[in-house]
KEMAR-855733 format. One line per 4 residues: number of its first residue (from 1); their letters; for each residue x, z, y of C-alpha. Coordinates in steps of 0.001 Angstrom, whole numbers, plus 500000, padded with zeros to 6 digits. Example, Ala and Ser with C-alpha at 12.3 -4.5 7.8 and 13.67 -1.06 7.14 Angstrom:
! KEMAR-855733
1	as	512300 507800 495500; 513670 507140 498940
//
This chain:
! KEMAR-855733
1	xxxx	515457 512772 496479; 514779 509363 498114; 512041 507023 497379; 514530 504803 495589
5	xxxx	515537 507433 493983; 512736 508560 492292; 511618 505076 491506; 514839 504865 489556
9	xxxx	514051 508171 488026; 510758 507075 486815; 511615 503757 485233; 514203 505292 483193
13	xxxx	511857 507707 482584; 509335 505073 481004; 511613 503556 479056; 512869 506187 477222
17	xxxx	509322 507433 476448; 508656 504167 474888; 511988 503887 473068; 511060 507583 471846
21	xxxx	507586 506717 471184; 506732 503331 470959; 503935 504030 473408; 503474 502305 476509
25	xxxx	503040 504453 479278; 499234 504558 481984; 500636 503081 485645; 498232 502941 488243
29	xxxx	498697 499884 491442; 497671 500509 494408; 496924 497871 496608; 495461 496793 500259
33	xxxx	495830 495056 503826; 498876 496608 505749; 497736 500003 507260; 494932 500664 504888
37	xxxx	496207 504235 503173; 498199 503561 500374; 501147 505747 500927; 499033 508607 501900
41	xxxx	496878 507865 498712; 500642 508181 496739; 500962 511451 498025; 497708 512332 497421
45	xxxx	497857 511966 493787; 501408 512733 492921; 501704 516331 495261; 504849 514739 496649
49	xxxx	505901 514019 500445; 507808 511217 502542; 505846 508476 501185; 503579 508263 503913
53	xxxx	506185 508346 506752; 505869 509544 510523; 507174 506621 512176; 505145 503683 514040
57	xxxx	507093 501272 511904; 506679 502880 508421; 504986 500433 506277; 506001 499988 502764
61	xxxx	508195 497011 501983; 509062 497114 498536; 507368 498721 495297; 507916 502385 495289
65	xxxx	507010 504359 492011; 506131 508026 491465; 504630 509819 488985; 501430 511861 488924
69	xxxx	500287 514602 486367; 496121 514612 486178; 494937 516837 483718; 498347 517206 482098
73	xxxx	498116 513361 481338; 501062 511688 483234; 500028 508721 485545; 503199 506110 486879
77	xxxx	501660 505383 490169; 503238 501913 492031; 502604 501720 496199; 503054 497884 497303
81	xxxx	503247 496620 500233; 500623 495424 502366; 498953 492243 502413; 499004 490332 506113
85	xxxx	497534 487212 506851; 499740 483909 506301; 502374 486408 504511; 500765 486751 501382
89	xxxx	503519 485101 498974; 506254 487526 500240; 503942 490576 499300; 502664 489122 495926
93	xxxx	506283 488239 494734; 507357 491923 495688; 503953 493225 493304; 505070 490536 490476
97	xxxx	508886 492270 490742; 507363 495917 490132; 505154 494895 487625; 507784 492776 485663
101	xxxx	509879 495894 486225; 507382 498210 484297; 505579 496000 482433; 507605 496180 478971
105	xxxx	507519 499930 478906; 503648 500418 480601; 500138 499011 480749; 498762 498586 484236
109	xxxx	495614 501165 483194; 493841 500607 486415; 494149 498823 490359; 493202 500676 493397
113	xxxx	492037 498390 496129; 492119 500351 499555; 489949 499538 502500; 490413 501539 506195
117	xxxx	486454 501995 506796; 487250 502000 510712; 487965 498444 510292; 485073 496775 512317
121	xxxx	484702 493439 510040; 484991 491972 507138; 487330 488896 507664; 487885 485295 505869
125	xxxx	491424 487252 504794; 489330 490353 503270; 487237 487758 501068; 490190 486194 500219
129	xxxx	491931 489395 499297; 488818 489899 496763; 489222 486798 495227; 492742 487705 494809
133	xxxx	491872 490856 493253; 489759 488901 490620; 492259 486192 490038; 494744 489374 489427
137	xxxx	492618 491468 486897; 490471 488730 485065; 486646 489406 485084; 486826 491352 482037
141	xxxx	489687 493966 483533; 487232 494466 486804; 485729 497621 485793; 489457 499520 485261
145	xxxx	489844 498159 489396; 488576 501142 491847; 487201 500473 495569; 488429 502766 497843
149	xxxx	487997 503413 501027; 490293 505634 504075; 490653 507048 507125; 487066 508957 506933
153	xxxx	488302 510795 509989; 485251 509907 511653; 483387 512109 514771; 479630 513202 514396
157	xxxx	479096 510184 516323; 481027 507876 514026; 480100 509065 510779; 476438 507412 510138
161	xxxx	478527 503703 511184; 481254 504576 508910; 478238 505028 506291; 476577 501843 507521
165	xxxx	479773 499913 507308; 480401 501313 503718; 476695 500326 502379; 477939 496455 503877
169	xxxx	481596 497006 502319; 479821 497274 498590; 477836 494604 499015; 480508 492310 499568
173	xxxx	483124 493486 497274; 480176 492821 494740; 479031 489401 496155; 482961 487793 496314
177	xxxx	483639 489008 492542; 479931 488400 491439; 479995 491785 489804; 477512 494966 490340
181	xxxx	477991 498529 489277; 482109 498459 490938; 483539 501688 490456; 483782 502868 494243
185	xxxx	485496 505898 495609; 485610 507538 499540; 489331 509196 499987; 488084 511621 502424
189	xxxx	483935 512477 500856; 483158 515551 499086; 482407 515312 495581; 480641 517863 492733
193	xxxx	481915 518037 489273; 480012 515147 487852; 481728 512618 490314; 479075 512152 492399
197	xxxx	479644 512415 496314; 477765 514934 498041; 477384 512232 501328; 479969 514805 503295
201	xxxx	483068 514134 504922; 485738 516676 504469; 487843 517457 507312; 491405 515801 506772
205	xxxx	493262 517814 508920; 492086 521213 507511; 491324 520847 503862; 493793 518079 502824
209	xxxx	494536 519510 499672; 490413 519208 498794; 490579 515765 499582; 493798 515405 497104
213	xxxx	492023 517091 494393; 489015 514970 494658; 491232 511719 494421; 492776 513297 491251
217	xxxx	489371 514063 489637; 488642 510194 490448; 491578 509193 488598; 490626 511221 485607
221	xxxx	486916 510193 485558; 488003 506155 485843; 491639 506334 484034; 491481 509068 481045
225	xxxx	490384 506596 478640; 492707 503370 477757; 491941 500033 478929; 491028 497994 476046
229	xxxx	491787 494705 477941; 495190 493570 479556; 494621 492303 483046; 494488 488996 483412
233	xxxx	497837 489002 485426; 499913 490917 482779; 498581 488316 480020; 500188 485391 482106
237	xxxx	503409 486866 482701; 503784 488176 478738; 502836 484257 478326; 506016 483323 480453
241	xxxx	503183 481690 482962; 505360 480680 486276; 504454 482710 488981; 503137 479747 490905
245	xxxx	500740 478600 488168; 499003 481860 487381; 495564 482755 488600; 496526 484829 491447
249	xxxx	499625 482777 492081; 497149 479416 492436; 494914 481306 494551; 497594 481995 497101
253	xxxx	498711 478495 496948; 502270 479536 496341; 504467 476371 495779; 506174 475047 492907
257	xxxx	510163 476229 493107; 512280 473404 493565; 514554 472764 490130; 517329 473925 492018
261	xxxx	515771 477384 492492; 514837 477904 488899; 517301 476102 487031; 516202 477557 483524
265	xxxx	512974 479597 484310; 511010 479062 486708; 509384 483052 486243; 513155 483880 486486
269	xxxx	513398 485168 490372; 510245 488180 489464; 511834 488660 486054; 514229 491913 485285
273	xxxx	517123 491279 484261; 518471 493622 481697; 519771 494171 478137; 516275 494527 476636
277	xxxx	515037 491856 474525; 511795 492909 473923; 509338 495959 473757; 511039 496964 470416
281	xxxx	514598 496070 471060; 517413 498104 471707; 519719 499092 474655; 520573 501524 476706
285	xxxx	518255 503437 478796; 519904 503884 481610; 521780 500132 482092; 518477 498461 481393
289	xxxx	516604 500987 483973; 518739 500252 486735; 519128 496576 486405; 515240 496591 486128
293	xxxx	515089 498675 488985; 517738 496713 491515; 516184 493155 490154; 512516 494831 491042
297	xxxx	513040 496468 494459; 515199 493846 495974; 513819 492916 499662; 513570 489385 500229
301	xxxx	516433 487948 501441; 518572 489071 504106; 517975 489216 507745; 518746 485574 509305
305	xxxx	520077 485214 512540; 517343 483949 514585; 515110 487212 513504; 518090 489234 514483
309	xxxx	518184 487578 517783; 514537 488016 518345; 514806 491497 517499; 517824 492113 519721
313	xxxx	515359 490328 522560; 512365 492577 521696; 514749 495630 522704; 516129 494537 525358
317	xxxx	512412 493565 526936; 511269 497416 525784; 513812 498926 527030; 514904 496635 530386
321	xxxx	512926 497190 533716; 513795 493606 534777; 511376 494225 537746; 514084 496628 539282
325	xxxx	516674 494750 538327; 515813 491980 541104; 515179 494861 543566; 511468 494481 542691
329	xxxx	509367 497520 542212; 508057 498890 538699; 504891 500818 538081; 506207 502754 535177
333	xxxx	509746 503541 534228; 511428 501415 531815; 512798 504757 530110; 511512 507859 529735
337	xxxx	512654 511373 530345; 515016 511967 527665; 515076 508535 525909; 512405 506753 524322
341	xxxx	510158 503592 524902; 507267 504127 527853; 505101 501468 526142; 505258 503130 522556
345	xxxx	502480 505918 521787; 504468 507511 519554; 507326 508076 522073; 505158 509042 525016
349	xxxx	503893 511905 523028; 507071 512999 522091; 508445 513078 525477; 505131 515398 526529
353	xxxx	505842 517656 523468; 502941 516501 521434; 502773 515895 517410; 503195 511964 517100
357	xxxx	503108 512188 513359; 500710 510213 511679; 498576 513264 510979; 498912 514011 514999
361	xxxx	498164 510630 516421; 495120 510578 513883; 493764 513736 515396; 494543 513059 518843
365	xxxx	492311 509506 517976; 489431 511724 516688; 490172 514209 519494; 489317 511589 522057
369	xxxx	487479 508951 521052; 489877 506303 520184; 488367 503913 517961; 489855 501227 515950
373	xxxx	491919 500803 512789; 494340 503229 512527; 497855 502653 513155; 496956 498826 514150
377	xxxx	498515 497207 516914; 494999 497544 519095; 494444 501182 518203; 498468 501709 519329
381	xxxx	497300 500108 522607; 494381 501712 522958; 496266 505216 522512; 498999 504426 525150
385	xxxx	496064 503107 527810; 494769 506672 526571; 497726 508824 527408; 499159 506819 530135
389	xxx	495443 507422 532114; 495925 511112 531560; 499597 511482 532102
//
């Protein structure tokens, strides 16, 4: 089943437990920079695969939805895309589109904001993300939001500056939403029953399914209990608050739609569009579920031609040795031995027979030293330099 798929499968899902019911349904967001865990996180909690894809280009670009059973208590857990500097409207539309797609069958019970601890500093765009987090929840919805961090896939060496780096992390969560006591949680520590972390990093690679089980527990310990506040987010969109003029929406500085956009609603383009009327009106399941679902998970809009035209340039520059081509000399080949891109990690290590999953370029980082923020354009470089030195 494909990640569509399943989304499909779970909204339907929802609504007919609430039509059956009259009980909203516990969904969990997750939510983070680009590269910071979230898919892996997915699969962490829900025991299924695919999520957290193998290729260099696998990022999440729409809302993706899975369910995850903790304790025999079902969870609806939503991936979103990643935030990126100067591209934050496109991502926060996509969140509003999955919310407004669960929001009349579920109550967001909790958000979980990911961090990648190798990520050397703490950027303008990182405080900004936390004030986005606040302007999302509402202060009184903060303690249902849980501060993780990733990637604790750290060497001897690396481990007491992950730890440093953690200590600084908490401090400025708590100084940007001028909140102490956050509920914080390391996807990769060792924890006891109680919840509290033993200070020791489990290795990923060998006892994955430890780590999975601890980021279950977490859920449990944070999530068993309803939220007896809406966020702050959910309030403004029951209140038919345009997207632009909510909290989170002003924060961003997201414009005011032209009338010509919104020529009845201006919430209209985030909105589902089905035959349900309300939480206690009547239709049927499946119609509703997959008009919510096509309305929620629709990309932006189509590919225009000059990104097409870039994108046919970027191959053709990848994959061209224009140096030979004017009877010049190359240092490296412009293709390698069976196909493939000579400047692309991921292809150089499958053309010398070694695992380029994610899992395999993460240990062959921590196998040599590579430092950086996983899966980010400098780590990618630093790998290559890495490989191409000891080709």
């Amino acid at each position: 089943m494909s990640e569509a798929e399943r989304t499909k499968e779970c909204l339907s899902e929802l609504e007919a437990h609430f039509r059956e019911t009259k009980t909203p349904s516990d969904a969990l967001v997750i939510l983070g920079r680009t590269g910071s865990g979230k898919s892996s996180l997915l699969e962490d909690l829900s025991g299924l695969s695919g999520y957290s894809q193998q290729s260099v280009d696998s990022v999440t670009t729409t809302i993706q939805l899975c369910k995850a059973i903790v304790n025999d208590k079902p969870y609806f857990v939503m991936d979103t895309p990643g935030f990126d500097p100067n591209a934050e409207e496109k991502t926060f539309r996509e969140i509003i589109r999955g919310v407004n797609s669960i929001r009349r069958f579920a109550r967001i019970t909790g958000l979980l904001y990911l961090t990648c601890i190798p990520q050397e500093r703490f950027d303008d765009f990182d405080r900004k993300l936390i004030q986005f987090i606040r302007a999302l929840s509402g202060p009184q919805y903060i303690p249902r939001v849980t501060f993780i961090t990733t990637f604790w896939t750290a060497t001897p060496g690396q481990a007491a500056t992950y730890s440093q780096r953690l200590a600084s992390l908490q401090c400025r969560w708590e100084d940007g939403l001028g909140v102490r006591g956050l509920k914080t949680y390391q996807h990769g520590w060792e924890y006891n029953g109680a919840g509290g972390d033993r200070g020791v990093i489990i290795d990923w690679f060998v006892n994955r399914e430890q780590i999975a089980q601890h980021a279950r527990e977490m859920v449990a310990r944070n999530y068993s209990s309803p939220s007896i506040v809406a966020s702050r987010i959910e309030e403004q969109l029951d209140a038919n608050v345009p997207i632009h003029q909510t909290d989170a929406g002003r924060l961003l500085g997201l414009p005011a739609p032209r009338p010509s956009q919104f020529p009845t609603d201006a919430n209209e383009d985030a909105r589902p569009r089905d035959n349900a009327s309300s939480h206690t009106g009547a239709s049927s399941p499946h119609t509703s579920s997959n008009a919510t679902w096509e309305q929620a998970a629709a990309p932006p809009p189509g590919t225009s031609p000059s990104q097409v035209i870039l994108e046919g340039l970027s191959w053709v520059f990848r994959n061209i040795n224009f140096g030979s081509a004017a009877g010049g000399a190359s240092s490296r080949p412009s293709v390698l031995r069976g196909g493939g891109d000579p400047f692309s990690p991921v292809d150089v290590m499958k053309s010398r027979g070694l695992d380029s999953s994610r899992e395999g370029r993460l240990k062959y980082a921590q196998q040599h030293g590579i430092g950086g923020v996983p899966f980010s354009a400098s780590w990618g470089e630093a790998m290559l330099r890495h490989l191409q030195r000891n080709g």
